[in-house]
N, C-alpha and C positions, 0 to 999 in steps of 0.2 A: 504493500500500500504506500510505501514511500515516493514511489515515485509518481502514482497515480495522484498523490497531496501534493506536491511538490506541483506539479503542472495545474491540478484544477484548482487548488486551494482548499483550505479548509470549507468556509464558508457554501463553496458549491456542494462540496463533498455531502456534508452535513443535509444541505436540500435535497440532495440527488436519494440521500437515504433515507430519507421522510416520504418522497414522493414516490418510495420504492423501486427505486432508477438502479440503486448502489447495493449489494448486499452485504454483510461482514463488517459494514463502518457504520458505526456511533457516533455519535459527538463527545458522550461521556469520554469514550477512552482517549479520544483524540481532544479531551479538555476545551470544549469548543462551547461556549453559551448559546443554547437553542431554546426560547423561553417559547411555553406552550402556547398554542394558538387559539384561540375561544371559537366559537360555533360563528360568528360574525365574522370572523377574514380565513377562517379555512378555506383552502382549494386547493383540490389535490386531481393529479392525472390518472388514467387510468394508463398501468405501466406495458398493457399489452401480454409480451411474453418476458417477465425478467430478464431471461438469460440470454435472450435478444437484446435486448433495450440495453444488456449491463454488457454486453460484446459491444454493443452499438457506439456506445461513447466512451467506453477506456478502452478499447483496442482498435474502433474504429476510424477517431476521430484524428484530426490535425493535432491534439493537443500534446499527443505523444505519439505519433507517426506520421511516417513522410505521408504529403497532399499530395505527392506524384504518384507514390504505391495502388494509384487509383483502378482496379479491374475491375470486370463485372464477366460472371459465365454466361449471365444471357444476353446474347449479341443481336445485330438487326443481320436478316437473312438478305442475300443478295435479293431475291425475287420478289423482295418487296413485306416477306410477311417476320412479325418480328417474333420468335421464339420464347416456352420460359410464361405466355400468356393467357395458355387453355387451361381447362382444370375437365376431370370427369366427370361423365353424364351422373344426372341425379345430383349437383351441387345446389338443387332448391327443393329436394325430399323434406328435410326439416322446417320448410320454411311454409310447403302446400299441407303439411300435418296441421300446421298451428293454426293456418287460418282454415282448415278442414276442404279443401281441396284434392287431397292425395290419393281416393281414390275415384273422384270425380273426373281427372282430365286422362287422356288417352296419348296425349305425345310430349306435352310441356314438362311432365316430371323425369322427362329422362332423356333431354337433348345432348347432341352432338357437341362433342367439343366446337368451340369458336376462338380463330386465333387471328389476334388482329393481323392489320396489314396498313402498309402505307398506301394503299388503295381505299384506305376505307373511304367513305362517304360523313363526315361528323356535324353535329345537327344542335343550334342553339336555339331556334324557337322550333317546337314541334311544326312538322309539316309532314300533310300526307299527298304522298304525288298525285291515288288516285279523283283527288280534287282539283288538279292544276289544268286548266282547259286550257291553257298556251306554255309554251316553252319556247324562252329564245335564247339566243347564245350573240356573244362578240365575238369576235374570229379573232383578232391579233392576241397571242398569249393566252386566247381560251380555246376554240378548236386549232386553231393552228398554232404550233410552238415552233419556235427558234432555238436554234443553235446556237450558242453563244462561246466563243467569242466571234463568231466570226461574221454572226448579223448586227451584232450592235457596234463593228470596225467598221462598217460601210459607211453609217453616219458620224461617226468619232473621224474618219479620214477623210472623210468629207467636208465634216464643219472646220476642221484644220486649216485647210484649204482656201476655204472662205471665210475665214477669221483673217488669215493672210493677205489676198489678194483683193477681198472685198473690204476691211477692217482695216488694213495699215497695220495688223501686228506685226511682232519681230520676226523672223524667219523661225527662231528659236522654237517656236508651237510646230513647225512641220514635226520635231523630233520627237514629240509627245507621243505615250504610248497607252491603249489602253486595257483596263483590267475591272473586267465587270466583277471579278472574286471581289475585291474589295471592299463593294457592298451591299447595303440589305435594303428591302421596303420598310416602311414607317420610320423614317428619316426625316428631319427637317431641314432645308437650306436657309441657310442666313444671311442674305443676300447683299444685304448689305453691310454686315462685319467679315463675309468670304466665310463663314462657320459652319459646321454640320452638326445635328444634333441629333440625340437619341434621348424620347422624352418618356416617362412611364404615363400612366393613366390618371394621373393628378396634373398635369402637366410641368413636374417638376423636371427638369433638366440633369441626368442621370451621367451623359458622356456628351464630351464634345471635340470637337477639332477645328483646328482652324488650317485649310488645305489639308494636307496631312499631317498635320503638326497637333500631337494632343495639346488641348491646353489644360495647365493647372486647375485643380479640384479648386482651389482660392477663388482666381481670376473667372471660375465659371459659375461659380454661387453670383461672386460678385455681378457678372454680365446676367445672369437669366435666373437668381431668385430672389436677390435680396436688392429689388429696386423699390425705392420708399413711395408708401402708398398707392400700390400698383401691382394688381395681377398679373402675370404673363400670360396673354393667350395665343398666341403663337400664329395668330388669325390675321395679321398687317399684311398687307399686300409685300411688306419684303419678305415674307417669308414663304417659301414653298415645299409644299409635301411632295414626299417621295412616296408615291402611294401607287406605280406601275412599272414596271423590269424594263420600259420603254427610256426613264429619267434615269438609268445607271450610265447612259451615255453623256447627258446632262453636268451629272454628278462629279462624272473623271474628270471629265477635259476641265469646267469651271475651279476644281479643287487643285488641278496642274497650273490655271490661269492666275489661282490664287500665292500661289509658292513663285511662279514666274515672276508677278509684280511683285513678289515680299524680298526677293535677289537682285531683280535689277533696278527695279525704284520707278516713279511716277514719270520721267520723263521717257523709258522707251517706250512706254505705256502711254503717250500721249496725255497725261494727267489721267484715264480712266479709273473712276471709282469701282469698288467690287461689283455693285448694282450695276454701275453699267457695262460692265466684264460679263454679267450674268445674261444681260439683256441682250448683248449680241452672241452671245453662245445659243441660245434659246434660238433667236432668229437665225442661224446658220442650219441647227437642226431641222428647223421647221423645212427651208427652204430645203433642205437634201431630204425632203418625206414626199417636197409639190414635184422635184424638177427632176426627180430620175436616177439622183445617185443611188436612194436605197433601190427602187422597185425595180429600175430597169434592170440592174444586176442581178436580184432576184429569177426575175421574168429570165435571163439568159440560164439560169444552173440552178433551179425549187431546190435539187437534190441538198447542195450545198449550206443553203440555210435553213430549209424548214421539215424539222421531224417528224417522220411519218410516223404515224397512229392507227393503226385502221380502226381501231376498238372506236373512233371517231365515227366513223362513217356507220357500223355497227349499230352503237346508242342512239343517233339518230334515224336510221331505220325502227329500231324497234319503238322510239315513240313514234316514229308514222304509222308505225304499223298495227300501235295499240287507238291510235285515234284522236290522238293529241295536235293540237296547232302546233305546227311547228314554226321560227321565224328566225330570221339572221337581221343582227342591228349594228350595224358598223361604222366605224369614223374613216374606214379606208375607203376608197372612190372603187367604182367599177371594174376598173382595167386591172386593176391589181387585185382586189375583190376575185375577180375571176380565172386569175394567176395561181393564186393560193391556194382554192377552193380546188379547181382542175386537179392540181398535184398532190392534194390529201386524197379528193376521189379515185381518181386515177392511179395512184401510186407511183406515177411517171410522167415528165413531162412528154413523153412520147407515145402519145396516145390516139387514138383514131378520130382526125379533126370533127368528123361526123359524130361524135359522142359529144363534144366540148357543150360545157353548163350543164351536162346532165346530172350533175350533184344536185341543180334550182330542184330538183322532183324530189329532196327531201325536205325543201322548205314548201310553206306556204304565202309568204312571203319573204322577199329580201329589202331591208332599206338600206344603203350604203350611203358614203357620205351624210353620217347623221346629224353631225356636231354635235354630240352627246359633253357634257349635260344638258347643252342650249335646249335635244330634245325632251329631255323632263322638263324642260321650265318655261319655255317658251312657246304658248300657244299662236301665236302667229306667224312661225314657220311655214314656209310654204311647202308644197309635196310634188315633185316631178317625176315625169315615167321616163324609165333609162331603157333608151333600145338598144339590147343587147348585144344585137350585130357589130353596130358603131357606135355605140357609147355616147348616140348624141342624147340629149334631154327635150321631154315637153312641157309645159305648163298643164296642172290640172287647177280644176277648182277644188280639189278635195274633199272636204268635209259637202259642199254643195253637190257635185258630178256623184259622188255616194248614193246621197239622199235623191237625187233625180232620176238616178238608174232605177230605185227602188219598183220593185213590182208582183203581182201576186204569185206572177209563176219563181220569180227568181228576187235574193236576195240584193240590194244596190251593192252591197258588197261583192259577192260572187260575180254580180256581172261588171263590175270596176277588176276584180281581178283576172277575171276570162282576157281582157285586154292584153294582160301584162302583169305580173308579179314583180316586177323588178323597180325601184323608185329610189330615189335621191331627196336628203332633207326629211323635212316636212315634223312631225312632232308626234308627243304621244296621242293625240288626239285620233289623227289617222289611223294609226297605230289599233287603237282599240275600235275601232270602226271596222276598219278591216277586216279583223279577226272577231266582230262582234262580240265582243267582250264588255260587261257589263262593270266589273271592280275591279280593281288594282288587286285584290287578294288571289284572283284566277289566273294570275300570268306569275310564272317563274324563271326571272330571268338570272342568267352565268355568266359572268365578266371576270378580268381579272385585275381590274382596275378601281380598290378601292373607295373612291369616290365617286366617278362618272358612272361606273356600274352597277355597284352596292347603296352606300350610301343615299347618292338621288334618289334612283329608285324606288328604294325601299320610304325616304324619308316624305319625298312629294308626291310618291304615286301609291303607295301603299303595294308594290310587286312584292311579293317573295321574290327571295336574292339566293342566288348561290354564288361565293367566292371562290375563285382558284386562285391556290396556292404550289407554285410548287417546288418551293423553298420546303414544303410539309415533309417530303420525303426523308430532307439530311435531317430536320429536325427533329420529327420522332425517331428513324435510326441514334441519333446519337444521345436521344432523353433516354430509351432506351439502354444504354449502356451504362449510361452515368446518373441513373436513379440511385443505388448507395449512397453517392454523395449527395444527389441531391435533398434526399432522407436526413443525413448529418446536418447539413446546413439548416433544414427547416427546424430540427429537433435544438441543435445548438442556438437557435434564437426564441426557440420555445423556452429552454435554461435560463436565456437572459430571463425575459418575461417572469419566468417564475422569481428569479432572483431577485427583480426589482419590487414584486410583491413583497417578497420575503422581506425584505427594505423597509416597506412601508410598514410591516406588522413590526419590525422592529423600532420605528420610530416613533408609532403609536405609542411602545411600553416605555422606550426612553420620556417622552410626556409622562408619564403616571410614576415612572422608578420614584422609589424616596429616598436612597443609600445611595450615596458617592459611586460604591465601590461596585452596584450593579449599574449606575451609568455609564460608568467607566469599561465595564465587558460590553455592554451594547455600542458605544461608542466603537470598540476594537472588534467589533464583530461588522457597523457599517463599514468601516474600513477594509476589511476583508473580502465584502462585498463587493466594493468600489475596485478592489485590486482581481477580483476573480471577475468583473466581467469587464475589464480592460485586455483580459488574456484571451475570453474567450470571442471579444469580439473582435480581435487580431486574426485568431486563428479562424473566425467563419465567415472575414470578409474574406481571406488568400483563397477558402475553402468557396466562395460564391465565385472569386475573380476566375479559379483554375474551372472551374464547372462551367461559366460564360466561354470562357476562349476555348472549351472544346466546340461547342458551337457553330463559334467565326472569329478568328485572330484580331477582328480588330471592333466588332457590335455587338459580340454574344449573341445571348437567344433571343432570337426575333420576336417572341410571343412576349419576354421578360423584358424591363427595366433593371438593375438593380433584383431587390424581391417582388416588386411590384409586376402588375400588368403593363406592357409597355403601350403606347399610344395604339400600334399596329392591332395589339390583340384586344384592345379597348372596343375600335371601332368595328374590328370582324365579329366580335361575340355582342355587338349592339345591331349592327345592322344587316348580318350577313345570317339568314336562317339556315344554311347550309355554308358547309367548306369544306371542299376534298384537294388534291392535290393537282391535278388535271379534268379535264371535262370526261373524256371516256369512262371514268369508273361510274357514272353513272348511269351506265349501261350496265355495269356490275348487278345493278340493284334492278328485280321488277317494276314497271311503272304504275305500279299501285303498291309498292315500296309506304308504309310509315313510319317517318323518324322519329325517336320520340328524344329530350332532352335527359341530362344526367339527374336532373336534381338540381337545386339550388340553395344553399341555404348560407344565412349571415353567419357573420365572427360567434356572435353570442350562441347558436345554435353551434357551432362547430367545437367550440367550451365544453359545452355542457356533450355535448357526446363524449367530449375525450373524458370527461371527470368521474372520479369513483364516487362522489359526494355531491350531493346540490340539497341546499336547504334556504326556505324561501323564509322571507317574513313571516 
């Protein structure tokens, strides 16, 4: 035990065996004042399995072992499904006895093992498909993915280019190189201090950097929380969310621009401030999305940037084929619309010209060029019909040409679509017209763009959301591995917690002692206190730090802050009713598939679960 006091301290030692954490240590022997607790500040945990709990934190912890000796036997499987997470049929025998079910049901008492996978499908507000009368999808990043690095070099080499020759930058920017590993979605830019930021779901400011240069835990309280009389909301037009795999091209080059002007100083930079370093990055990108650097390159080699899926082409079949509206709602224009779509169909760009669009036969409608969000929010968009051949556009009246087709034998919609499927613009209005759709609750739409996809949608239209993510893959593989630790660090700040109660009962009796001499032990036992959770909160911030950078070397876990939920996981589990990791697993699942949620419960519920004691007023 010497060496187990020596590291945790008395003080904890002494809690840890009250709350049945410790076994074999007293306070008596170990001469430690632990004055009784009264029925008013009891609170005690339930210790689970002793011999677990008492492995858990003297042998498993940072406090007396290296943070590096970190393994786990349950690994994430290559194919996706993670090990270690089935258990045997019949693991709710006990549970259908109690509520007298057990020998009422014929298959539920004794299912198949289930082992997750990074395919799953996971579900924050319940949703049952078979109520969804529409389903649409965005194509960039949701049916069709990228390759990376080698799709998002086409705009990075591009904007280069034209930063240079359009911009008067230094030559210097041709040599810039870029690297989408370096970062993550729910990022904040700071446009005008050149900064990036990683905020949790309070919006406190957790990590920051300025280019790539961390800056000091000091200097970033001071910049983004401790400004007087003043909330940060992070909502000012300098600041921009990284909330799509589209802005990691954004992200490089601006954070290279920013390290550029911090070395060679304002005048090769023509005096440009960061903001406006930012604002010509943006319009270089934009400009190689209109004029051909990304798509035309694209259009010459699919193979080479965009990953085939068929499981794509699959799940959307089988919701045509269960009878669901199908739709595609896209920011990308026709021509390229048609590029992307061909070669996920197809499997090839070399395909029998006489087949070309014949992917449109798994939509019911397509809108391209939508300007999303303008189409959630702005109902005076107009709606044009794209002719597929050539790609020229017509004027409709929409919402009028609808209503005037109307007739008894056919729907105004139906016979506006018999025209033509295919449209440019125009807004949600059409949109639910179209598909005669009555509520925002009967369409489900899949994006993977935080905002424009999720968010709007869900906030101004009332749609069910589905997010992709598919950053979800490396992330559960690697929670996976590194759950032990993650276990210690949650348990070691449970410790604090109890400690600092432990605190407060003792400061309560120092009020009440009437002898010097037992002041004086209370006093040396706050002390103690004070010294054992300055140890352990050393030890479970290295133990937070090494468990982030398994993650990602330089943001950690994209769901986390700190301990916190970080902004990212904030706004997917508020507005995203679903989140899988790509679109096709939802062909995984039947289209009368119901998700249902995990449960939800507050801090005070999740107490009182863990406690062997509760006693009320």
């Amino acid at each position: 035990m010497g060496k187990i006091q020596k590291e945790l301290g008395c003080a904890a030692l002494a809690l840890m065996s009250a709350r049945g954490l410790v076994k074999g240590f007293s306070s008596s022997t170990s001469k430690v004042y632990v004055p009784p607790m009264s029925a008013r500040t009891r609170r005690t945990y339930v210790p689970a399995h002793d011999d677990h709990v008492q492995h858990h934190f003297l042998s498993s912890t940072g406090l007396h072992a290296s943070i590096q000796d970190e393994t786990s036997a349950e690994v994430a499987m290559s194919d996706g499904t993670i090990n270690g997470g089935s258990t045997k049929g019949g693991k709710y025998e006990e549970l259908l006895e109690s509520v007298g079910l057990k020998d009422k049901l014929k298959v539920a008492h004794d299912l198949p093992d289930r082992i997750m996978s990074t395919n799953d499908v996971f579900c924050n507000r319940e949703t049952k498909l078979g109520s969804v009368r529409a389903i649409g999808f965005d194509m960039d990043f949701t049916l069709v993915q990228y390759k990376e690095p080698a799709f998002g070099n086409l705009a990075f080499e591009g904007a280069k280019e034209k930063l240079v020759n359009n911009y008067n930058y230094p030559k210097e920017v041709l040599d810039l190189t870029f690297d989408h590993t370096w970062w993550r979605r729910g990022l904040i830019i700071d446009t005008q201090r050149g900064n990036f930021l990683k905020i949790d779901r309070h919006k406190y400011c957790r990590l920051a950097y300025h280019g790539f240069t961390p800056i000091p835990s000091d200097e970033r309280k001071i910049t983004y929380s401790k400004s007087f009389n003043k909330v940060m909301s992070f909502t000012e037009k300098s600041y921009v969310n990284m909330d799509t795999l589209f802005q990691h091209v954004d992200a490089h080059l601006f954070a290279h621009l920013v390290e550029l002007k911090d070395s060679l100083g304002d005048r090769v930079l023509d005096g440009k401030t960061y903001a406006d370093m930012y604002k010509d990055v943006r319009a270089c990108i934009d400009l190689c999305h209109r004029d051909g650097v990304i798509k035309d390159e694209v259009a010459r080699d699919p193979s080479k940037y965009i990953v085939l899926d068929q499981g794509m082409i699959d799940m959307l079949r089988q919701y045509r084929d269960a009878g669901v509206n199908t739709f595609l709602l896209t920011n990308s224009l026709w021509e390229y619309t048609s590029v992307a779509m061909n070669y996920l169909y197809h499997g090839t760009s070399d395909y029998d010209p006489a087949r070309k669009d014949e992917w449109l036969k798994l939509f019911d409608l397509a809108i391209v060029g939508s300007c999303k969000p303008a189409f959630m929010l702005d109902p005076y968009l107009n709606l044009f019909r794209v002719n597929t051949k050539d790609g020229t556009l017509k004027n409709t009246d929409g919402l009028f040409d609808i209503a005037a087709m109307d007739s008894p034998e056919q729907s105004g919609a139906s016979a506006f679509l018999f025209e033509g499927k295919v449209f440019q613009g125009g807004n949600w209005q059409h949109l639910h017209a179209l598909l005669e759709i009555e509520a925002g609750e009967d369409v489900l739409y899949v994006g993977d763009h935080l905002y424009s996809d999720v968010l709007r949608s869900k906030r101004t239209l009332g749609w069910r959301t589905a997010l992709i993510v598919p950053e979800l893959d490396h992330e559960m593989k690697v929670f996976r591995e590194k759950m032990p630790m993650a276990k210690r660090v949650t348990e070691l700040r449970k410790l604090r917690d109890e400690l600092s109660h432990y605190g407060d009962v003792l400061r309560r009796e120092l009020n009440l002692a009437k002898t010097n001499e037992k002041k004086e032990k209370l006093l040396e036992q706050l002390e103690r206190i004070e010294a054992d959770d300055v140890a352990i909160k050393e030890v479970c911030g290295k133990l937070n730090y090494n468990y982030h950078m398994a993650f990602h070397p330089v943001w950690g876990q994209m769901f986390k802050a700190g301990y916190q939920d970080s902004r990212f996981a904030f706004y997917t589990t508020n507005y995203s009713c679903l989140y899988t990791s790509k679109a096709s697993n939802l062909g995984l699942a039947s289209t009368e598939r119901s998700y249902r949620t995990g449960g939800e419960r507050s801090p005070h519920d999740l107490m009182i679960s863990a406690a062997d004691a509760f006693e009320a007023e």
